[in-house]
C-alpha positions in Angstrom: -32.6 -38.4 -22.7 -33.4 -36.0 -25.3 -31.0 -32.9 -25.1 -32.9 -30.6 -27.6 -36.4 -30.8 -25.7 -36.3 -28.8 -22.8 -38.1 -29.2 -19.7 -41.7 -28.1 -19.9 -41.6 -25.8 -16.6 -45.4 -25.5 -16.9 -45.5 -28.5 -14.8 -44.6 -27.6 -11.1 -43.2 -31.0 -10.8 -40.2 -29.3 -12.2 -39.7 -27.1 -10.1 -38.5 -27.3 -6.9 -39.5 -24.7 -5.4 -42.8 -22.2 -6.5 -43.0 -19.8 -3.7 -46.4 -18.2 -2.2 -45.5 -14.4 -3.3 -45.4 -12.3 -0.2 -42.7 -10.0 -1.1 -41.6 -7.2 -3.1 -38.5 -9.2 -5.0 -37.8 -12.3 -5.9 -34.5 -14.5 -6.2 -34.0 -17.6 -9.0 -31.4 -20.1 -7.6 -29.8 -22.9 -9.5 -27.9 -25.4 -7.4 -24.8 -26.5 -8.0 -24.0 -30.3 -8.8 -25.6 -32.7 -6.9 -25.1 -36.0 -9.3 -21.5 -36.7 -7.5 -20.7 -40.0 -6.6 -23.0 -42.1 -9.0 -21.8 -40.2 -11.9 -18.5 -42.1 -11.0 -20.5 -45.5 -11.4 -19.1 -47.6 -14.1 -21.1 -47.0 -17.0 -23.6 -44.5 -15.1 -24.6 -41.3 -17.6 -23.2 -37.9 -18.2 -26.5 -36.3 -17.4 -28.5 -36.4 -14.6 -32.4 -36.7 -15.7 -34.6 -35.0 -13.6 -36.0 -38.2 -11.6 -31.7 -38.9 -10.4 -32.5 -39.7 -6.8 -28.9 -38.2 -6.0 -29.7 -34.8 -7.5 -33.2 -34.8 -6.0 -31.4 -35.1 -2.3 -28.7 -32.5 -2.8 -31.3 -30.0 -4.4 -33.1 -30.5 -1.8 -30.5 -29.7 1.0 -29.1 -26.9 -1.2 -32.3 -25.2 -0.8 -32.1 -25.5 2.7 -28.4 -24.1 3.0 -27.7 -22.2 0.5 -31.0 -21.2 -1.0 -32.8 -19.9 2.1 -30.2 -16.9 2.5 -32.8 -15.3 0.0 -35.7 -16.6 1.4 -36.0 -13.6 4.6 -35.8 -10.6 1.8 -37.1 -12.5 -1.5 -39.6 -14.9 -3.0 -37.1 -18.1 -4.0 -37.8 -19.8 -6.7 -35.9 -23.0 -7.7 -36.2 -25.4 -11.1 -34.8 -28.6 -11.1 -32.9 -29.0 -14.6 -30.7 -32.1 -15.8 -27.5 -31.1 -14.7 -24.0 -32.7 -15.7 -22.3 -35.1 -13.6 -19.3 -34.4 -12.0 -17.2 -37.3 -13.5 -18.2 -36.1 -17.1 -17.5 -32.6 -15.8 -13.9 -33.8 -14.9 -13.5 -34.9 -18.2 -14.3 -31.3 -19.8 -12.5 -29.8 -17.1 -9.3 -31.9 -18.2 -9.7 -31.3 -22.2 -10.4 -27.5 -22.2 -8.9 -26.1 -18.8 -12.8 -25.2 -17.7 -15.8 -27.0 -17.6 -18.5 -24.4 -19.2 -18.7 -26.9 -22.6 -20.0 -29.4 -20.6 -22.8 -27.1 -19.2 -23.7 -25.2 -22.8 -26.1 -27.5 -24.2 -28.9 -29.2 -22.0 -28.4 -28.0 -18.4 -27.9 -24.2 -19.9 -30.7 -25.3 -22.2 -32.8 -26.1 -19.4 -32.6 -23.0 -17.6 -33.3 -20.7 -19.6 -36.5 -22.4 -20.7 -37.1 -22.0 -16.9 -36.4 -18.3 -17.0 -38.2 -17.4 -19.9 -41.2 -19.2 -18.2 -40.5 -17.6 -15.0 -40.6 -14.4 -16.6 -43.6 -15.0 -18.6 -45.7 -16.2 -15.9 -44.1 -16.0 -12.7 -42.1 -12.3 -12.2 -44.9 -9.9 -13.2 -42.4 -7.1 -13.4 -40.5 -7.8 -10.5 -36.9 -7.0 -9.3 -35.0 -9.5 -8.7 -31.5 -11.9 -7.7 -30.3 -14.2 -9.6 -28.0 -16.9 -7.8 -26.5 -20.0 -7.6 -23.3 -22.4 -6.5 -20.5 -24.4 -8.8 -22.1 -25.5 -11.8 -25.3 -23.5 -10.7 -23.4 -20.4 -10.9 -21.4 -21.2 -14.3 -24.8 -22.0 -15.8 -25.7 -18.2 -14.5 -22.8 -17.1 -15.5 -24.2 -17.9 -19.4 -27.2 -16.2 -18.2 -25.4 -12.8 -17.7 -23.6 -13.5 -20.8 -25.8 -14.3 -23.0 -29.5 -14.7 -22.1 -28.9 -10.8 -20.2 -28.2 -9.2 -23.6 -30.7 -11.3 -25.4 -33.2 -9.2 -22.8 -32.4 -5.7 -21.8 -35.7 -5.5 -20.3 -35.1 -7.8 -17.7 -31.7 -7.4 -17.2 -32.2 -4.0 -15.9 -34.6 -5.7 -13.0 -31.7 -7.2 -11.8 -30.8 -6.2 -8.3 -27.9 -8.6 -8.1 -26.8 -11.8 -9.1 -24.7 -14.0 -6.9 -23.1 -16.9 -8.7 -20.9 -17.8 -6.1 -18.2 -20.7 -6.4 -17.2 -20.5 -10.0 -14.7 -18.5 -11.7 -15.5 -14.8 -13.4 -12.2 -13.0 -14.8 -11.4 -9.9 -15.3 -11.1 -10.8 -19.4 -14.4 -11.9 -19.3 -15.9 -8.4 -17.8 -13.8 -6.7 -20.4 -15.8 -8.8 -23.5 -19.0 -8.8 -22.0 -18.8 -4.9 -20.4 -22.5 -5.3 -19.6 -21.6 -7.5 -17.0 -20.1 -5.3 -13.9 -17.9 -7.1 -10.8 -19.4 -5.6 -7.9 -16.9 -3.0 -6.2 -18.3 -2.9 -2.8 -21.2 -3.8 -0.2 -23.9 -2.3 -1.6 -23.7 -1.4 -5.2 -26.5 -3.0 -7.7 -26.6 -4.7 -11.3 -23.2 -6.1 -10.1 -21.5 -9.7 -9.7 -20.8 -11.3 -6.6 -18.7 -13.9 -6.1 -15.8 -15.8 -4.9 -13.8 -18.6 -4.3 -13.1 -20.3 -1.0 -9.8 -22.4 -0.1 -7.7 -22.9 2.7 -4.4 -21.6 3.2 -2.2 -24.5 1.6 -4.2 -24.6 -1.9 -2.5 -21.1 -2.6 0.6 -21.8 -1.3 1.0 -25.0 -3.8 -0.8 -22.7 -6.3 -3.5 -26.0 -6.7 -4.9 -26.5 -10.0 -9.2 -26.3 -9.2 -11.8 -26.8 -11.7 -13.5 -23.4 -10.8 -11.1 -21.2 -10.7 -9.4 -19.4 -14.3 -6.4 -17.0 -14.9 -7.4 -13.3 -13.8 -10.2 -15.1 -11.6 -11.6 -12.2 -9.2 -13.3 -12.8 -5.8 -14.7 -10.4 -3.3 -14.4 -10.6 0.3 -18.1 -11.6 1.5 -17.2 -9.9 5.4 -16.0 -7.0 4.5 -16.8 -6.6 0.7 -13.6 -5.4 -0.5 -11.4 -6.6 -3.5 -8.1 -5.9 -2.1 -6.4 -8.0 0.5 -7.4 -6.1 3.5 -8.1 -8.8 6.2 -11.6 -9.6 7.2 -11.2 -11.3 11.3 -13.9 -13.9 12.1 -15.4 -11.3 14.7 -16.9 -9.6 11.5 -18.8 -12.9 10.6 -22.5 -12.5 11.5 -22.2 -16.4 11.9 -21.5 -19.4 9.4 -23.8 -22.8 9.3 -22.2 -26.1 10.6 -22.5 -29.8 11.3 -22.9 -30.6 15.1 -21.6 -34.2 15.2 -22.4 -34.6 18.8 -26.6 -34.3 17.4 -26.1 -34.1 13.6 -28.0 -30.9 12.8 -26.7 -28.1 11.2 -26.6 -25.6 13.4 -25.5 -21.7 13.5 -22.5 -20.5 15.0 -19.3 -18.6 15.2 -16.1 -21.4 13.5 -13.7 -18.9 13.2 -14.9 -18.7 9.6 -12.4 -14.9 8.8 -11.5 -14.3 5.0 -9.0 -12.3 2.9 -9.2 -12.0 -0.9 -5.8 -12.8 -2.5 -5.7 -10.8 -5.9 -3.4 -12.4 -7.3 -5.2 -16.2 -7.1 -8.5 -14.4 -7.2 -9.8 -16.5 -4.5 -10.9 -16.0 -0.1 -9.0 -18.0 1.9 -10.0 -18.6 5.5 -8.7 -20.4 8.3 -11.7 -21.9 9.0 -11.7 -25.9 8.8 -12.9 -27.6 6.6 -15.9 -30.2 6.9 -15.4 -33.8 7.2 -15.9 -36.2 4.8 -15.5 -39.7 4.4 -12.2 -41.0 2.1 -13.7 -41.7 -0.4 -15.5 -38.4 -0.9 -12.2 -36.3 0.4 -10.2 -37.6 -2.8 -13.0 -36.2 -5.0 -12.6 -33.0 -3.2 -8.7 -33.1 -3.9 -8.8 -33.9 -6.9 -11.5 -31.1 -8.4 -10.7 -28.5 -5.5 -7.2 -28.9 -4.2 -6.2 -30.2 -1.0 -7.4 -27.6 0.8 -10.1 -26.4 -0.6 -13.7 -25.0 0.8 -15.7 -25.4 -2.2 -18.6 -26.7 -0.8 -19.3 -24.4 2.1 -18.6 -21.0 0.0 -21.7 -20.3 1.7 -21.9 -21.7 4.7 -19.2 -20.5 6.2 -20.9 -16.6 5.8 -24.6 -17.4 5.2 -25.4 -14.7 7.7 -23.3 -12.0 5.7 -24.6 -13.2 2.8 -28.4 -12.9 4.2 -27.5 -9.4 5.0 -25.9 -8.4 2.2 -29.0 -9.5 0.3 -30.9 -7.1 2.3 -28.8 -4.0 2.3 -28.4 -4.5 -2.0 -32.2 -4.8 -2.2 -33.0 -1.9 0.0 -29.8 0.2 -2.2 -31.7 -0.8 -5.1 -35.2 0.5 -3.4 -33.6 4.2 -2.5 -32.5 4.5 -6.0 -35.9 3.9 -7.7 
């Protein structure tokens, strides 16, 4: 694998998704990390390469859960990109107290040769989301950084990005002040994002490999950043596993949410999903014992569809 040649995204085998364009905006999603348990293979690779059967199933089902809360106001596009393992992650994680090292070269690399051919070829002028989960969303978070100020012009396109499921601070807005925390439910050019747990992670103060120091999160029912208490009966309805028929269906879990400052996470007293052992002690040991990592957006995918709307349509009425 050859980390200094980036994918050619010329080739629509490289993308997951190229949508028909039937609407006004457009949304580029990057999924989070997908190569999970055979990175933890005895002498499997850091990197997933774009053929990883594992990553080609979770991209796959990320579209359809995660991805798809664009889809009813935007055009969604999706690349694949060689991604880093989550075992290799770990190990970053571990070292440097975050895992954004382990992202910088190739799967950062990666992306933005997809965005600058998405822009080239793709966007014709445009507004548009930018979103993603876990390492999806710290790879967009180098966007904003970086890529953002490298191009103005785009940048101020940007309706929103949503990079939910990785850590933002409050030092990091302060170096980079041409990134902006959103502040409420309908404001534009912002940052949304949080980070979900259970109750217990804060009250053992759990050590997770996406949250920092001075980590902020906003409530995604009621959109504040304060601790004002969000009850399930706001949630327009969260995604879950039937296990009596095995589809994912829509529904009301008693999926509430209240930001705690201080952690800079949501917690809910949702449940959790279930997962076999072997999976569950992954889940401990990179999110706490009572985290909700992985359904950050399932557990509000309907606010988070109607948030999308109500941004966009802010962003139309002040054009």
């Amino acid at each position: 694998m050859n980390k200094n040649n980036p994918i050619d995204y010329s080739q629509k085998a490289n993308w997951y998704q190229i949508p028909e364009i039937t609407k006004e905006f457009d949304t580029f999603y990057v999924y989070a990390t997908e190569y999970i348990m055979g990175s933890m293979e005895e002498g499997a690779p850091d990197y997933a390469d774009l053929d990883n059967a594992e990553m080609l199933e979770g991209a796959a089902g990320e579209y359809l859960l995660h991805a798809t809360a664009y889809a009813d106001s935007t055009n969604v596009f999706m690349p694949y990109y060689r991604q880093v393992g989550l075992r290799y992650a770990g190990v970053v994680w571990k070292r440097d107290g975050i895992f954004d090292a382990a992202i910088a070269d190739m799967p950062y690399g990666d992306i933005v040769a997809a965005l600058d051919y998405y822009f080239e070829h793709y966007n014709n002028g445009r507004p548009f989301i930018i979103a993603g989960h876990s390492q999806g969303s710290a790879i967009v978070k180098m966007v904003l950084k970086h890529y953002f100020a490298e191009h103005p012009d785009y940048y101020k396109r940007m309706i929103a990005a949503y990079p939910i499921g990785y850590a933002f601070t409050k030092d990091e807005f302060k170096a980079y002040p041409h990134m902006k925390f959103a502040t409420g439910e309908c404001d534009t050019g912002v940052i949304i994002t949080w980070n979900t747990e259970g109750h217990k992670n804060r009250e053992v103060n759990a050590n997770t490999c996406v949250l920092q120091p001075g980590s902020m999160s906003i409530n995604p029912l009621n959109w504040k950043l304060d601790d004002t208490y969000a009850p399930a009966s706001m949630n327009l309805g969260s995604l879950f596993l039937n296990e009596k028929t095995g589809e994912v269906e829509m529904g009301d879990i008693g999926a509430d949410a209240q930001v705690f400052p201080d952690r800079g996470v949501v917690v809910t007293h949702a449940k959790g999903e279930k997962m076999t052992e072997e999976k569950a002690a992954v889940a401990t040991a990179f999110f706490g014992p009572d985290g909700r990592h992985g359904e950050d957006y399932a557990l509000f995918y309907n606010n988070i569809k109607d948030n999308v709307a109500k941004r966009i349509a802010a962003y139309k009425a002040s054009r």
